[in-house]
N, C-alpha and C positions, 0 to 999 in steps of 0.2 A: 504494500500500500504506500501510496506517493502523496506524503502530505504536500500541499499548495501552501504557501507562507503567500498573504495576501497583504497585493498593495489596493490600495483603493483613494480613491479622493473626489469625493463626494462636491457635485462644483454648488457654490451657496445659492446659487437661483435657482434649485433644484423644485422648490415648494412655488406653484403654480396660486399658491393662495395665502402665502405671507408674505408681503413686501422686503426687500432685501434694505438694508440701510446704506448701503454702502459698497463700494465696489473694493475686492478683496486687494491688496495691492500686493500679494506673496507670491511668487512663481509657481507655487503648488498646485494651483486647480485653474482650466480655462474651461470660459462658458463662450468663448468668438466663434463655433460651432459646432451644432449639435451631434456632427458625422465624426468630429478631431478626436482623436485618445486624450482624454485626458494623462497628462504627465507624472510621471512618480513624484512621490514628495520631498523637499528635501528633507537632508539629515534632521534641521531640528522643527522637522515638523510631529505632533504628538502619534505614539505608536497606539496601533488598536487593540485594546481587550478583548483578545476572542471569546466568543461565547462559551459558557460552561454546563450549560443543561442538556437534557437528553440528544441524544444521535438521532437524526435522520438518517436513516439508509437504505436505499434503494439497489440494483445489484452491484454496480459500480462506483456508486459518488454517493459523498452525506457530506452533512454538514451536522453542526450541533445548534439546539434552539436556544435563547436564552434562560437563564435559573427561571424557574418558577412555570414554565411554560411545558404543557402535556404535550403526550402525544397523542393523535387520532389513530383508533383501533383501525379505521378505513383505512383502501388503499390497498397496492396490489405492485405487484413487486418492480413496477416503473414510477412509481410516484409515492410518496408522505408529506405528512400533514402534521406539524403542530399548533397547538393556539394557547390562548390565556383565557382561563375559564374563569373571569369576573369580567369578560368583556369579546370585542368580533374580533380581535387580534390577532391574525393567524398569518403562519409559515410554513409554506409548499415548498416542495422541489418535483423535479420534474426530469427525468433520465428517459431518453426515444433514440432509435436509431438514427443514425443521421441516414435517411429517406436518397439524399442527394449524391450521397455514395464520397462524400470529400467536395464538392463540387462546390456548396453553399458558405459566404462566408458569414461572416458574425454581424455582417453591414444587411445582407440578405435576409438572414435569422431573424433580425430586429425589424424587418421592415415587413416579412413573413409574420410574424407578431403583435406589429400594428393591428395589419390587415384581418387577421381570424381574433382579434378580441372582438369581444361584444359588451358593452360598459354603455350605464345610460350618459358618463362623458367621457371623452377618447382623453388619455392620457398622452404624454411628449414623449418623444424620443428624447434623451438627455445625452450631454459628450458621454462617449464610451468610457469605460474604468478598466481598470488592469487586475485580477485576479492570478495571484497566484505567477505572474508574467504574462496571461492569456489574457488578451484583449477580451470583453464582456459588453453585449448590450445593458442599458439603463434605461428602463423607460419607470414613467412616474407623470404622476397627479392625482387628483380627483376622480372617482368613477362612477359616482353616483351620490346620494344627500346625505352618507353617513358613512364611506368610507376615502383613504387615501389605500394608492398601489403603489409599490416601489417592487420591478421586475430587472433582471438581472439573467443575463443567460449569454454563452456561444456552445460553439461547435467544436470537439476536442476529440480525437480517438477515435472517429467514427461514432461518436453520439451527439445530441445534443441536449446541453444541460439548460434548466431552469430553478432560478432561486424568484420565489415571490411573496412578498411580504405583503401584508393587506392591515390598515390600522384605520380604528376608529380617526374621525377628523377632530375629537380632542387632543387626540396624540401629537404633542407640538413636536415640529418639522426636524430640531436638532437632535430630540430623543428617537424618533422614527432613523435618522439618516446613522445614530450611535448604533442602534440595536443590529440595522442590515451590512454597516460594517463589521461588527463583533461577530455575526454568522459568516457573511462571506469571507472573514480571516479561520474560520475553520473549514469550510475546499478541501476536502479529499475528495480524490479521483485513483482506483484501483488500475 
């Protein structure tokens, strides 16, 4: 098993529904395109607490959910499920053949992704993030009157993976953007 040591940088206009104050002045994160890789961070940017609660795992890739957070008995040996049972807080993942045989890239995947959600509001494509070294779709926003998405995924090994987090719209933007970095800094891929 090949653990993924994950960079991530989360760009701050990510939250479609909180105004930003200010424009970041740190070379860490660019929002000048939503197709651009976002950039590794530098040296003294803060390192992420991987998450430490239960394992997701599906045949190939898991991730772990935050403490406090169950897992769903559903689910079937391509996909798991955890949530927070005082609330709609839930973390999916998602392992499929990659259909495209190598063919698809992560730009494809994410726009493949657009296209088949069904949300009563479409969520953004956000700049790409770096897991693990593997470039990762981001898409995120609003999907309806009560929840926020923050989705995550590319194409690796002949599969392709999904990380999706779903939070109540209490859930302020910085504690949503900690929690899906602390999972996606635990990325195994067998």
């Amino acid at each position: 098993m090949t653990a993924l040591a994950v960079v991530l940088v989360l760009a701050a206009g990510c939250s479609d529904d909180e105004p930003s104050a200010a424009p970041d002045p740190s070379p860490t994160a660019s929002t000048s395109d939503a197709g651009a890789e976002s950039p590794s961070p530098t040296p003294s940017s803060p390192s992420v607490e991987p998450a430490a609660g239960p394992e997701l795992r599906v045949k190939r890739f898991s991730v772990r959910a935050p403490e406090g957070w169950e897992i769903s008995p559903e689910g079937d040996p391509y996909t798991a499920q955890a949530y927070v049972s005082t609330g709609i807080d839930t973390l999916f993942i998602g392992e499929y053949p990659d259909l495209a045989q190598g063919t698809m890239s992560v730009e494809d995947s994410a726009r493949a992704r657009m296209r088949s959600a069904v949300y009563r509001q479409q969520p953004k494509l956000q700049p790409f993030v770096t897991v693990g070294g593997d470039k990762w779709y981001h898409i995120a926003g609003q999907i309806d009157a009560a929840s926020y998405l923050l989705d995550y995924g590319t194409v690796k090994d002949g599969l392709s993976l999904s990380v999706t987090l779903t939070f109540a719209l209490d859930v302020p933007a910085e504690e949503r953007e900690r929690i899906a970095a602390a999972v996606l800094a635990t990325v195994t891929v067998d």
